[in-house]
C-alpha positions in Angstrom: 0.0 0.0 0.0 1.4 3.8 -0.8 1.1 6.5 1.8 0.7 9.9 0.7 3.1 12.4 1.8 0.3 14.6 2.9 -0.5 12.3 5.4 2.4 12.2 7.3 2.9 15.1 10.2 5.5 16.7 8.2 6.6 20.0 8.8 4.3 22.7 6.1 6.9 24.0 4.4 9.1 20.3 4.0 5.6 18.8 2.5 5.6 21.8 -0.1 9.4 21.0 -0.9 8.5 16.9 -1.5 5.8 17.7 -3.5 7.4 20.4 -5.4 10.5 18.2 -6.3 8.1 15.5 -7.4 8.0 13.0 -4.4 4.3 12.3 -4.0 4.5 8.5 -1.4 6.3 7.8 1.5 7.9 4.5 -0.6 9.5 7.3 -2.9 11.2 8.0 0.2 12.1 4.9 2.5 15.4 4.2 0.4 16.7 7.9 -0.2 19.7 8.9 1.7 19.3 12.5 4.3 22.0 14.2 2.3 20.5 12.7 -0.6 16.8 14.4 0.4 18.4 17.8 1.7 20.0 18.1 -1.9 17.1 17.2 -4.5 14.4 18.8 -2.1 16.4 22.1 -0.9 15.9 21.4 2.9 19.0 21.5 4.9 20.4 17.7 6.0 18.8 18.1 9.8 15.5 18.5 8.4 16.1 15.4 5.5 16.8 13.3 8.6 14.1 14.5 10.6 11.3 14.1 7.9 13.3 10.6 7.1 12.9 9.7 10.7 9.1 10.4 10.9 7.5 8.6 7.4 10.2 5.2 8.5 8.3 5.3 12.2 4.8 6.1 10.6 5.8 3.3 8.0 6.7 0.4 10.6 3.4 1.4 12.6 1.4 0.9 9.1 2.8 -2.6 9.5 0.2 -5.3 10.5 -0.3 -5.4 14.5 -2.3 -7.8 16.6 -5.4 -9.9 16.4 -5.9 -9.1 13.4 -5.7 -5.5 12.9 -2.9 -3.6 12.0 -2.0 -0.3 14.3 -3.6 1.6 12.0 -7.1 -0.1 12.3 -6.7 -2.2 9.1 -7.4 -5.4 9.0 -4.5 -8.3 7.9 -4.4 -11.7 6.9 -3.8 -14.7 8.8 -0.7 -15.5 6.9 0.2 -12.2 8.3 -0.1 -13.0 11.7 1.9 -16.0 11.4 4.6 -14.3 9.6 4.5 -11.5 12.3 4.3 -15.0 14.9 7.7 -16.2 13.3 9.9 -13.1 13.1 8.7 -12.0 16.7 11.9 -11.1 18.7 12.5 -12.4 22.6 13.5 -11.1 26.0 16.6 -13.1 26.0 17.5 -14.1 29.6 21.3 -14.4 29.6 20.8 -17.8 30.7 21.6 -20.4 27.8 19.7 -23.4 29.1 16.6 -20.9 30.2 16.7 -19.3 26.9 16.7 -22.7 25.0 13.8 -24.1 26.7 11.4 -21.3 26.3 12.4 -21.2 22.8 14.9 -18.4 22.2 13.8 -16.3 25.4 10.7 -14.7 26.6 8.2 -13.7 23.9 7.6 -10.5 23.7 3.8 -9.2 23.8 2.7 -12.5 25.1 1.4 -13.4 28.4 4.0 -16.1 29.9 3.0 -17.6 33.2 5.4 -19.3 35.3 4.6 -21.7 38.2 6.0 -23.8 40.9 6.7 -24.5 44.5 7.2 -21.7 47.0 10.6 -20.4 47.0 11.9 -22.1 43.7 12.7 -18.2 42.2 9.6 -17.1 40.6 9.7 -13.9 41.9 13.1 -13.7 41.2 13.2 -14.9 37.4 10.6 -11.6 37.0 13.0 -9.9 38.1 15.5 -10.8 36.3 13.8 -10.7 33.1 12.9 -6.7 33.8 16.7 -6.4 34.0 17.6 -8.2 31.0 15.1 -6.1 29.0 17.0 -2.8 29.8 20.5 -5.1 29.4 19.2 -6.4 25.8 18.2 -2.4 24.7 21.5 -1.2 26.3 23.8 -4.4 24.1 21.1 -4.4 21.4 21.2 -8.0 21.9 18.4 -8.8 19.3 15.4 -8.2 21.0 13.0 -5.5 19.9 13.2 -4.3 23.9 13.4 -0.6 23.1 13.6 2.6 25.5 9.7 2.9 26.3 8.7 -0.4 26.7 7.3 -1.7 29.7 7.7 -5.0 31.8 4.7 -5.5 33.8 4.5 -8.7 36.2 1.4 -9.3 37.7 1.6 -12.2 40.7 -0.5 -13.4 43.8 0.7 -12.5 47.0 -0.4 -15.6 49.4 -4.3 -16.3 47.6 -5.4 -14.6 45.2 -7.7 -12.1 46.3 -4.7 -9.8 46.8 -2.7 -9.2 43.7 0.3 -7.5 43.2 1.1 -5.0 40.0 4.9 -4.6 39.0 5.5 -2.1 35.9 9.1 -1.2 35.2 9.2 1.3 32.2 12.5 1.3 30.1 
């Protein structure tokens, strides 16, 4: 599908300046180089990267999202969700055996439960896993675990009438 430039929260006078110098879809634009732009359009290299910056991160959020709707509100495929499903990225959890047995790390977006005995390190695995999500933005590691994201754990404490909330943002 091709975005038109009008649509994107470009600056006025940068949208004039695309359209004038003939670019008319964001896909015009997705391979062309800032000092590329700045020269064929007349804007200096700052604003080239800028108005790059904004139609790639309005372009990846076109990008089909989940159950069946893409952020945007339209609807994808199934084959899309299961090639979305198979190039999803993982919290990885810096332990080898761990990571190996949950299948490359902790999906993210998914809801993972873990269970087991009192005292065997639930609590603790959480934990861990919040600090391995700033550790894997930090090494870009290959997760998708940017600045912004949120670990939330949500656990019992004793029954569960009483549960307890943990959100650490990134």
């Amino acid at each position: 599908m091709q975005r038109e430039l009008v649509s994107f929260p470009l600056a006025p006078a940068v949208r004039v300046k695309l359209v004038s110098a003939g670019f008319q879809t964001a896909e015009e634009l997705l391979e062309v180089k800032p000092s590329e732009l700045s020269k064929e359009v007349g804007i200096s290299k700052e604003e080239a990267l800028e108005t790059l910056q904004i139609i790639r991160r309005e372009c990846l959020t076109d990008k089909p999202g989940h159950a069946g709707t893409a952020e945007s509100g339209k609807k994808c495929t199934a084959l899309d969700l299961l090639e979305q499903e198979h190039t999803q990225n993982f919290i990885i959890t810096f332990c080898s055996a761990l990571d190996s047995i949950l299948g490359g790390g902790v999906p993210l977006t998914k809801t993972t439960e873990i269970c087991g005995a009192p005292g065997v390190g639930k609590t603790q695995l959480w934990g861990k896993l919040g600090t391995c999500c700033y550790s894997t933005a930090d090494l870009s590691l290959g997760s998708k675990a940017k600045v912004g994201n949120i670990v939330q754990i949500t656990k019992p404490e004793g029954n569960y009438s009483t549960i307890s909330n943990h959100t650490s943002g990134i």
